[in-house]
Residue frames as qw, qx, qy, qz and C-alpha x, y, z in Angstrom:
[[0.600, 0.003, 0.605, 0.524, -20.29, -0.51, 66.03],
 [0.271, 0.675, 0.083, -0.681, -20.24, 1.70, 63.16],
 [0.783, 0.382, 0.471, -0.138, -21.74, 1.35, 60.08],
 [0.276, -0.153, 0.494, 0.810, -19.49, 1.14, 56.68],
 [0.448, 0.820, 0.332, -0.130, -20.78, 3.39, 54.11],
 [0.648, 0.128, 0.423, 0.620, -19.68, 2.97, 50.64],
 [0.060, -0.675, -0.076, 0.731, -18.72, 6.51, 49.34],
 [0.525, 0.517, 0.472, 0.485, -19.94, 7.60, 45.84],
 [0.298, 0.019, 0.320, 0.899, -18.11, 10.37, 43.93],
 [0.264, 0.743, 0.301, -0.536, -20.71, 13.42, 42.94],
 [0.640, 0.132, 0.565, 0.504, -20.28, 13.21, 38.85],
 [0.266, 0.400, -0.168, -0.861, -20.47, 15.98, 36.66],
 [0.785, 0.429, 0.351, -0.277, -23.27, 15.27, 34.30],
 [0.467, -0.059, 0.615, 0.633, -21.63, 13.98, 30.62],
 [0.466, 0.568, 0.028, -0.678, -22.74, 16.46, 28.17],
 [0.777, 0.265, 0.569, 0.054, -24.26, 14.68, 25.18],
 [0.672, 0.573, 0.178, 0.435, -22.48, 16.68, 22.57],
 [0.298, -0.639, -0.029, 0.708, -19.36, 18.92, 23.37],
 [0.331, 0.890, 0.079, -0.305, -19.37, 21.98, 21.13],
 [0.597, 0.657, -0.457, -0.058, -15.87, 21.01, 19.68],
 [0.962, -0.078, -0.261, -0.006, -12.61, 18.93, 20.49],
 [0.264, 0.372, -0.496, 0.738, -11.31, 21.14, 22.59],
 [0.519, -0.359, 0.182, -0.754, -14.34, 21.63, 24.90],
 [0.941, -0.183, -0.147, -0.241, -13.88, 17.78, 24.96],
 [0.655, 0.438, -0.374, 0.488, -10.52, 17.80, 25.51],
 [0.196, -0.452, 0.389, -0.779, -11.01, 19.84, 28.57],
 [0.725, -0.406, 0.157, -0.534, -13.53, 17.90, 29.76],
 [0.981, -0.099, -0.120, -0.114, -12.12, 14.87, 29.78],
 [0.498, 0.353, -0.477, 0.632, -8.47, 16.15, 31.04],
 [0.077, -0.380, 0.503, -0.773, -10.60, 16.69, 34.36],
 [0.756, -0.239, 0.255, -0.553, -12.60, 13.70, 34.19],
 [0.235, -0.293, 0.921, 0.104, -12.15, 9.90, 34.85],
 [0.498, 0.052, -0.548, -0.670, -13.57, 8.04, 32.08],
 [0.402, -0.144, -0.895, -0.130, -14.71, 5.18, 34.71],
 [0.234, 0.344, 0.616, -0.669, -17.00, 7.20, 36.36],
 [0.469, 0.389, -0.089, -0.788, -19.11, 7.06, 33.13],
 [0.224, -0.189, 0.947, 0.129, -18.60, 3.23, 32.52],
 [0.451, 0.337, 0.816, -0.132, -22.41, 2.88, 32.07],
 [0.472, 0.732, -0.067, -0.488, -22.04, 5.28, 28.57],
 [0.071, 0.495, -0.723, -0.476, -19.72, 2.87, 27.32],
 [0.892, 0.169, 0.043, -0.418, -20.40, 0.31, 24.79],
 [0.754, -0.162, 0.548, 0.324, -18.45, -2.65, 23.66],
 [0.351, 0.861, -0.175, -0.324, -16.90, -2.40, 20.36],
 [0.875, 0.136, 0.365, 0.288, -15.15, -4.27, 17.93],
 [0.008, -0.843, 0.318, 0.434, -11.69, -2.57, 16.70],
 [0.889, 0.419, 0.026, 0.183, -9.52, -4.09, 13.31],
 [0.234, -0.810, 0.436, 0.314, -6.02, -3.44, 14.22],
 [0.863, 0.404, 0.177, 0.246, -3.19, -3.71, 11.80],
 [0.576, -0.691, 0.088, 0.428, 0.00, -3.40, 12.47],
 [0.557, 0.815, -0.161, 0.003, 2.13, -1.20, 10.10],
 [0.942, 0.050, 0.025, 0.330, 5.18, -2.81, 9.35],
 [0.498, 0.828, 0.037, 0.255, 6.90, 0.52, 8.51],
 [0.064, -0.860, 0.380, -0.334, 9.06, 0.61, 11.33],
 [0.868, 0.078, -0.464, 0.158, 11.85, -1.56, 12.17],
 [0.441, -0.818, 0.367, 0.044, 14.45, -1.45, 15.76],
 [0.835, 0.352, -0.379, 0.187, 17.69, -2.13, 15.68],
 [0.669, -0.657, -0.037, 0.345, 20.16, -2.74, 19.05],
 [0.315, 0.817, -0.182, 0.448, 22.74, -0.27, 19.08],
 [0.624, -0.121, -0.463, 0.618, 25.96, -0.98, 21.80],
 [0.329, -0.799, -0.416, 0.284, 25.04, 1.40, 24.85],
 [0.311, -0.537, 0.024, 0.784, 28.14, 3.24, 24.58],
 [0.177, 0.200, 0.598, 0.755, 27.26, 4.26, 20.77],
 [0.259, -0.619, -0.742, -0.016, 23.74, 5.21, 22.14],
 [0.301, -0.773, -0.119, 0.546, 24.79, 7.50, 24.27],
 [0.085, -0.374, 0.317, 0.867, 26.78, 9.83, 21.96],
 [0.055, -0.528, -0.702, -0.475, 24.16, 8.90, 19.35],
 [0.451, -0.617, -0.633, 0.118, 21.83, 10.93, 21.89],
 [0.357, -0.647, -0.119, 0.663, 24.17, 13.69, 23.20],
 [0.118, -0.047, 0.512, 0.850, 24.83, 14.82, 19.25],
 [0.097, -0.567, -0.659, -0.485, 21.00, 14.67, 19.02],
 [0.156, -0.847, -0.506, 0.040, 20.50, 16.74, 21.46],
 [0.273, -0.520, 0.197, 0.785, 22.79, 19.26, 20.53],
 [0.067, -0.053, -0.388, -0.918, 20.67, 19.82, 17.20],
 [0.363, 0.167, 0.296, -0.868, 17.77, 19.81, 18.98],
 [0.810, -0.008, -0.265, -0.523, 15.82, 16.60, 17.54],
 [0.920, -0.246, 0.197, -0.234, 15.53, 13.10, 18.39],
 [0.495, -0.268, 0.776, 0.286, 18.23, 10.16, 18.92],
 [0.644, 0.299, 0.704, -0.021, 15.68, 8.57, 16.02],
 [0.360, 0.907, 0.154, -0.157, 15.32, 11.34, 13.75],
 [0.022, 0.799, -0.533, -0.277, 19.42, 11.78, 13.22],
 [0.608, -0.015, 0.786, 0.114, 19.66, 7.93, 13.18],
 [0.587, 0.634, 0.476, -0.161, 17.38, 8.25, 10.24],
 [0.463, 0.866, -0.191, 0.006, 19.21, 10.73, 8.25],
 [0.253, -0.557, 0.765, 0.202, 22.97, 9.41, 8.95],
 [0.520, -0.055, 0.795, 0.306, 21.65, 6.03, 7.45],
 [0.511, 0.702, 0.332, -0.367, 19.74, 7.70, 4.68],
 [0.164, 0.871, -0.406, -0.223, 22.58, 9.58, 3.60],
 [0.347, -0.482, 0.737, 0.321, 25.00, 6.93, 3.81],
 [0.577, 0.500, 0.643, 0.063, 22.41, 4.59, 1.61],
 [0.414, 0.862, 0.236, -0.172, 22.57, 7.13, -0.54],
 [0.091, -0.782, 0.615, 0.049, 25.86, 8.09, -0.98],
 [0.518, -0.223, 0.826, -0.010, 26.51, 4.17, -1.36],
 [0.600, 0.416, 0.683, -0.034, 24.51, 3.88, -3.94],
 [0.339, 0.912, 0.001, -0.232, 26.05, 6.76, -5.91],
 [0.135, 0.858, -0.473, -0.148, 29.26, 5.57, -6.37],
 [0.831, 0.218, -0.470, -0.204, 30.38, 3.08, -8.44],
 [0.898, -0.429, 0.062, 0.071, 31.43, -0.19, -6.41],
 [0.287, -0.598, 0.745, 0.066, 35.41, -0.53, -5.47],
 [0.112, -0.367, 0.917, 0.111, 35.74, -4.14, -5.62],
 [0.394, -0.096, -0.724, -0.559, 33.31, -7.14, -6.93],
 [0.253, -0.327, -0.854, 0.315, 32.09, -7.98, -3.67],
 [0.155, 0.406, 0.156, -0.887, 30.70, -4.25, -3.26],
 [0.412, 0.171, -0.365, -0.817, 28.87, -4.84, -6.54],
 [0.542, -0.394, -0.716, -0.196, 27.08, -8.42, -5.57],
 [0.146, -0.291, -0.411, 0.852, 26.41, -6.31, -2.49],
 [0.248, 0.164, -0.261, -0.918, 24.92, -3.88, -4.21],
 [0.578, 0.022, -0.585, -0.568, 22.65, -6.25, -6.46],
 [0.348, -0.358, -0.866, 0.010, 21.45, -8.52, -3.63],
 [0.015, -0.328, -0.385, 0.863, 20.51, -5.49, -2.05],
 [0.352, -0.033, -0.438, -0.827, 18.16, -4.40, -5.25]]
């Protein structure tokens, strides 16, 4: 019968200070951080979510051309989104209201 033998990895030592944060960057794009498990410590983190970004659902088919027009100038679906409603906000907000409902519009918007 033959005997199991558990197989252990040969580790590069962890160097105790890397000369910058590229020379760590390297090293750790060719190592796995859980072969070093016993350098870690526990830690205690404060998250806090920033609020500053909101989603919104957009019908698929609107998506898609949203998407193909963004990549025809070469940036993101998110990034044109952004400026189409920027502009329009803006552009809304330059010209006086049409009708009274546009203007309590307006003012519940303030």
């Amino acid at each position: 019968m033959a005997k199991s033998k558990t197989l252990k990895k040969k580790k590069d030592p962890l160097p105790e200070k890397f000369k910058s944060l590229e020379d760590a960057a390297d090293f750790w794009d060719t190592h796995d951080a859980t072969d070093y498990e016993e350098f870690s410590k526990p830690v205690t983190v404060d998250v806090r979510l920033d609020d500053s970004q909101r989603y919104f659902e957009l019908k698929r088919n609107i998506a898609r051309k949203l998407s193909r027009l963004a990549k025809k100038e070469k940036i993101s679906a998110e990034v044109l989104l952004n400026r189409w409603v920027e502009e329009y906000l803006l552009r809304f907000h330059m010209q006086p209201p049409k009708t009274k409902r546009e203007q309590e519009l307006r003012q519940s918007l303030i």
